[in-house]
DSSP file (Angstrom, degrees, kcal/mol; ACC not computed):
  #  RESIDUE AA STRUCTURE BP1 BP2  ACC     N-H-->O    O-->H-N    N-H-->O    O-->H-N    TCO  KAPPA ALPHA  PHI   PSI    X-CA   Y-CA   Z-CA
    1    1 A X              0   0    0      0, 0.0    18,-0.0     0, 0.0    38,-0.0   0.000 360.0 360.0 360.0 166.0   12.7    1.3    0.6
    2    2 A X        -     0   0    0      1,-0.1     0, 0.0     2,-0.0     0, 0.0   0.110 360.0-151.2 -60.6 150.5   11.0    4.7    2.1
    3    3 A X        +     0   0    0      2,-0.1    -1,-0.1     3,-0.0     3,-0.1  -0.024  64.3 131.4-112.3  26.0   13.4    6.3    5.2
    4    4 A X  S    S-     0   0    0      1,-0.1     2,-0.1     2,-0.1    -2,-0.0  -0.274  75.0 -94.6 -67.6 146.3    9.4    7.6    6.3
    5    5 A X        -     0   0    0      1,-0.2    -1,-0.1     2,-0.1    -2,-0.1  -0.421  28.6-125.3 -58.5 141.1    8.5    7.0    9.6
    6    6 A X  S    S+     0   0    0      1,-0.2    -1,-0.2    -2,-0.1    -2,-0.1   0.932 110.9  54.6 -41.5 -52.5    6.6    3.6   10.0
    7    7 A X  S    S+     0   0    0      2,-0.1     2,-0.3     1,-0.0    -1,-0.2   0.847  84.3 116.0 -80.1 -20.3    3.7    5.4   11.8
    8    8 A X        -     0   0    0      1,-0.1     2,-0.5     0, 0.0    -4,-0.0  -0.064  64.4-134.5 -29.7  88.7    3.4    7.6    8.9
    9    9 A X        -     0   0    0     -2,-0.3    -1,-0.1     1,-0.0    -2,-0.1  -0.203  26.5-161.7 -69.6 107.0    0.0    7.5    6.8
   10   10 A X        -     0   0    0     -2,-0.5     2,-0.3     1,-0.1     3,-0.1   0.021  15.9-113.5 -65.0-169.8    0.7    7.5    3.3
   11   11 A X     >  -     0   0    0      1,-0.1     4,-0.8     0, 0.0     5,-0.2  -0.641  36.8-105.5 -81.3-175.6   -1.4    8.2    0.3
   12   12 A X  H >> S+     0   0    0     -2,-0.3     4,-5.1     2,-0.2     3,-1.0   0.967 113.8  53.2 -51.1 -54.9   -2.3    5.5   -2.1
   13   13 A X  H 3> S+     0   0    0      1,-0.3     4,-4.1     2,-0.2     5,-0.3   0.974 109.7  38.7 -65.2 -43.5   -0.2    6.5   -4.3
   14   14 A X  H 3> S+     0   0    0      1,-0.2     4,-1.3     2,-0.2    -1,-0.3   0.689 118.2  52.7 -67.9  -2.6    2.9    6.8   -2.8
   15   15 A X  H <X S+     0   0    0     -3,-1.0     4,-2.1    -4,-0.8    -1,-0.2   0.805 109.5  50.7 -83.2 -54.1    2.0    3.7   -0.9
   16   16 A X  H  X S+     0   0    0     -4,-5.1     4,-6.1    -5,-0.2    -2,-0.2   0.989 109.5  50.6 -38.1 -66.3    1.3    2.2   -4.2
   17   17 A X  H  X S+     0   0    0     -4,-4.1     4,-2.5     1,-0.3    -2,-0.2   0.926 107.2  52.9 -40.2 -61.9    4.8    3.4   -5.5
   18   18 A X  H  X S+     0   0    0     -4,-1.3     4,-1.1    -5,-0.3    -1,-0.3   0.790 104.7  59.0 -61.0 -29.6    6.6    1.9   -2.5
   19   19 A X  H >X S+     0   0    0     -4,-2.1     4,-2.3     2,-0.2     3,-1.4   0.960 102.7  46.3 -49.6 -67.6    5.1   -1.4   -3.2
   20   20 A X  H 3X S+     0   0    0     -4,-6.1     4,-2.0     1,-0.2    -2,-0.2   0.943 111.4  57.5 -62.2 -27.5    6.2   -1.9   -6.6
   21   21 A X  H 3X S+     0   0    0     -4,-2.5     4,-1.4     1,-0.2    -1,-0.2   0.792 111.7  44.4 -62.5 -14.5    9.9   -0.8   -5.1
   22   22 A X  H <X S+     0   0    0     -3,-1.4     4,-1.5    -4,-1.1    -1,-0.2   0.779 109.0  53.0-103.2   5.3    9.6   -3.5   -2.8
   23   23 A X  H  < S+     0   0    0     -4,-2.3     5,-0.2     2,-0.2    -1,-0.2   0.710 110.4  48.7 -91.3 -24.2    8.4   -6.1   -5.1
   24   24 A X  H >X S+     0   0    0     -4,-2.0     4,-3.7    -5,-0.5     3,-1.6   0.931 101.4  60.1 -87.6 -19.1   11.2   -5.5   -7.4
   25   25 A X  H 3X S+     0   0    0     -4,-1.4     4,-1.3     1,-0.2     6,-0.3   0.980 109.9  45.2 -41.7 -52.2   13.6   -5.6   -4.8
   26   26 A X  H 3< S+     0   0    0     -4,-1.5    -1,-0.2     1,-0.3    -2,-0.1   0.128 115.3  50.1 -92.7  38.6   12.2   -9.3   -4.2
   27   27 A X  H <4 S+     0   0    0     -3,-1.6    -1,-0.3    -2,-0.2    -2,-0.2   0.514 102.2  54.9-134.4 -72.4   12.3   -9.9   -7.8
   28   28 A X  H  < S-     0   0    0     -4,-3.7    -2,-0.2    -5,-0.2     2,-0.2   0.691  94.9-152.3 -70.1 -23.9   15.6   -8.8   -8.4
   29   29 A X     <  +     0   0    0     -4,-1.3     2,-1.5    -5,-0.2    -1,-0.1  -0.544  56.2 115.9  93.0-159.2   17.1  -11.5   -5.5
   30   30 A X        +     0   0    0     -2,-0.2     2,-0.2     1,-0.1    -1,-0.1   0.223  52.8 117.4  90.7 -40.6   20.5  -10.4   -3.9
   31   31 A X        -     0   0    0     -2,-1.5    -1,-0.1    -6,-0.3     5,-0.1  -0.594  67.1-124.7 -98.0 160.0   18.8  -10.0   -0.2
   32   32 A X     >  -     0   0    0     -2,-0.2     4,-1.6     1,-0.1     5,-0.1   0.119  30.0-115.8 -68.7-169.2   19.6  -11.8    2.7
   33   33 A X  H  > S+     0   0    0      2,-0.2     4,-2.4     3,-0.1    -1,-0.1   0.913 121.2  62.2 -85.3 -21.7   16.3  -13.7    4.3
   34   34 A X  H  4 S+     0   0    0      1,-0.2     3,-0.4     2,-0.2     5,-0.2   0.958 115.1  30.3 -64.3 -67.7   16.6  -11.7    7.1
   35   35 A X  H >> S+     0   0    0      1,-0.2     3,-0.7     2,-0.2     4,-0.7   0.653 117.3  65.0 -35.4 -41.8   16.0   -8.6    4.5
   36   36 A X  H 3X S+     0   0    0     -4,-1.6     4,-0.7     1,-0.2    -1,-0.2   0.690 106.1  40.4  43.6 -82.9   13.9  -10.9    2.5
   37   37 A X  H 3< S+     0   0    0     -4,-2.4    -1,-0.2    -3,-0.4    -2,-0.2  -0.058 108.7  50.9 -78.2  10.9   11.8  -11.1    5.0
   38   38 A X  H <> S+     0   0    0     -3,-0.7     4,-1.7     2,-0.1     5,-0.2   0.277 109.4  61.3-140.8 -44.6   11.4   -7.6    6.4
   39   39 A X  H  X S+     0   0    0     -4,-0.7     4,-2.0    -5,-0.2    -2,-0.2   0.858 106.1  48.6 -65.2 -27.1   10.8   -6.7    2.5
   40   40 A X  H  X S+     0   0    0     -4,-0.7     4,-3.2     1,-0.2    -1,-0.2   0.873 109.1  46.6 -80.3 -38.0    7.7   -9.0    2.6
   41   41 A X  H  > S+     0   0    0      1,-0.2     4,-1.3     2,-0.2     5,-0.4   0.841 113.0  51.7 -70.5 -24.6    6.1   -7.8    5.6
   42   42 A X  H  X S+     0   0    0     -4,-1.7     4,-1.6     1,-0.2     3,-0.3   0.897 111.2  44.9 -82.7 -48.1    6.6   -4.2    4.4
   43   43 A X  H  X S+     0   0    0     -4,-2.0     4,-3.9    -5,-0.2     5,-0.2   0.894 109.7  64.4 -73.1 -23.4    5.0   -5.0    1.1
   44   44 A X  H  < S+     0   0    0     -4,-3.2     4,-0.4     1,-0.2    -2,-0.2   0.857 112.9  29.4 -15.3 -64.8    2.2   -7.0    3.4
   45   45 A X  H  X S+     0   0    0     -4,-1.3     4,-4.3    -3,-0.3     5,-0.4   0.685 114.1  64.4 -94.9 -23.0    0.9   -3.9    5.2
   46   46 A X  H  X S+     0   0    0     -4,-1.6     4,-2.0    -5,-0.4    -2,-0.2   0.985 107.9  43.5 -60.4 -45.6    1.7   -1.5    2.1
   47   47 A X  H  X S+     0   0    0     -4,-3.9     4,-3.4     2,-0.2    -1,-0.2   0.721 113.2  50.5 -73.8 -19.0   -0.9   -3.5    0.2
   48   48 A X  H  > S+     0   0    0     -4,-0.4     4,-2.6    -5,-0.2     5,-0.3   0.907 108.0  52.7 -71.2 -35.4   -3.5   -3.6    3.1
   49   49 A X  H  X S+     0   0    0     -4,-4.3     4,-2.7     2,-0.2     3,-0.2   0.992 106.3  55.8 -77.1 -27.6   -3.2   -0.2    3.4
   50   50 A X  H  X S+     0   0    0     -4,-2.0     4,-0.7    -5,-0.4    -1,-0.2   0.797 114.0  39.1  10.5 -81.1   -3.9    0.0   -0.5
   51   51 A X  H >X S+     0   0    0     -4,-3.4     4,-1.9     2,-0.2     3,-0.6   0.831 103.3  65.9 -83.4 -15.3   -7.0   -1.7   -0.3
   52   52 A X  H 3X S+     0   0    0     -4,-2.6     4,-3.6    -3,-0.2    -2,-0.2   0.916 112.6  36.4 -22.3 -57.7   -7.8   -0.1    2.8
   53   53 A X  H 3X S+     0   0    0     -4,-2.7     4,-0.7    -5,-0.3    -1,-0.2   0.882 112.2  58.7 -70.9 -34.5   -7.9    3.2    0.4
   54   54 A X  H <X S+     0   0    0     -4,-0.7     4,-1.5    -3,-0.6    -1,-0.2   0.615 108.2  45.4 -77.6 -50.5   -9.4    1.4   -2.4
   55   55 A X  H  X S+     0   0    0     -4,-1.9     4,-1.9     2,-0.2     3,-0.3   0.982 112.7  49.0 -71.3 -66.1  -12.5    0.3   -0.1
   56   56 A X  H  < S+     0   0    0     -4,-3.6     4,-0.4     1,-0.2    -2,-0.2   0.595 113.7  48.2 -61.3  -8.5  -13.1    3.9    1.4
   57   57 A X  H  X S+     0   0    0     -4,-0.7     4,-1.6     2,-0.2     3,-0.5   0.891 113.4  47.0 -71.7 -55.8  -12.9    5.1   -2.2
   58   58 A X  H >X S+     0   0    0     -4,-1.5     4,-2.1    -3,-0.3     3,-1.6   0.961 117.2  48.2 -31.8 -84.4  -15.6    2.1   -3.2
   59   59 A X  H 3X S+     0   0    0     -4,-1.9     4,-1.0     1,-0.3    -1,-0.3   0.402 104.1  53.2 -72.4  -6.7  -17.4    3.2   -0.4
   60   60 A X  H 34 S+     0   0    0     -3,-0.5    -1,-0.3    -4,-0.4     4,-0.2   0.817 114.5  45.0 -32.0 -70.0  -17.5    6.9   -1.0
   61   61 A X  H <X S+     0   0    0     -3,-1.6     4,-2.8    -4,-1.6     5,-0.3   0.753 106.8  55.6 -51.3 -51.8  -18.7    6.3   -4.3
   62   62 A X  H  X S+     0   0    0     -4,-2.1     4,-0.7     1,-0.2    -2,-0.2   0.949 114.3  44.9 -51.7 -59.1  -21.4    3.6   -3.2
   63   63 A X  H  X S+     0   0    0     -4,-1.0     4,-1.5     2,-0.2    -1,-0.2   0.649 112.9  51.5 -59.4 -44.3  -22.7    6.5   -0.7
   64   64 A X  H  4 S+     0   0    0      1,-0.2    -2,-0.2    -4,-0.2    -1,-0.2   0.889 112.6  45.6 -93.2 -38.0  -22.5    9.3   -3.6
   65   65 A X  H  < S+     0   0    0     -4,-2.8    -1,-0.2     1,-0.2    -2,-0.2   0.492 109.0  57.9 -68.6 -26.6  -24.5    7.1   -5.9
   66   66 A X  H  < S+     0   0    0     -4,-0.7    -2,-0.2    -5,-0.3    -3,-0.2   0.712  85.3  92.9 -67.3 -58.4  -27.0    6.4   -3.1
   67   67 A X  S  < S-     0   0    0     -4,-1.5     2,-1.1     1,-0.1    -3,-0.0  -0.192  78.1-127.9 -48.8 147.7  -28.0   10.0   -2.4
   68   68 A X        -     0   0    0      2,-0.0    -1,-0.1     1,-0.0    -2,-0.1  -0.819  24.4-128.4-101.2 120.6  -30.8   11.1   -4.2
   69   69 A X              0   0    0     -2,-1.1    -4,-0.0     1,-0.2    -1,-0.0  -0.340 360.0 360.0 -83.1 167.2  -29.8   14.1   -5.8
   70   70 A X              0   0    0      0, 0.0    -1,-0.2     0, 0.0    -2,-0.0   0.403 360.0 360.0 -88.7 360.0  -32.3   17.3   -5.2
């Protein structure tokens, strides 16, 4: 996992990135539940903030597509 500060905003991608490290961590086995379980919540918020980015992108687009161009 990241040593970034929790409060840190990431981008997507690197947010992305750090997801798939923690999902192979909990793929790969090995941790205790107490880790386990700290790896799950992490990949939790990593993937809300995801779609978080993934919606304001949507909506971005939705908005660009909306305008009436001049």
């Amino acid at each position: 996992m990241s040593d970034r500060n929790p409060d840190e905003r990431l981008s997507y991608e690197q947010a992305r990135a750090e997801l798939a490290q923690v999902v192979e961590r909990l793929e790969a086995g090995g941790t205790s539940l107490e880790e386990s379980l700290a790896l799950w919540e992490r990949g939790e918020r990593l993937a809300a903030d995801c779609q978080r980015a993934l919606d304001g992108a949507r909506a971005r687009i939705d908005a660009a597509r909306s305008t009436p161009e001049s």
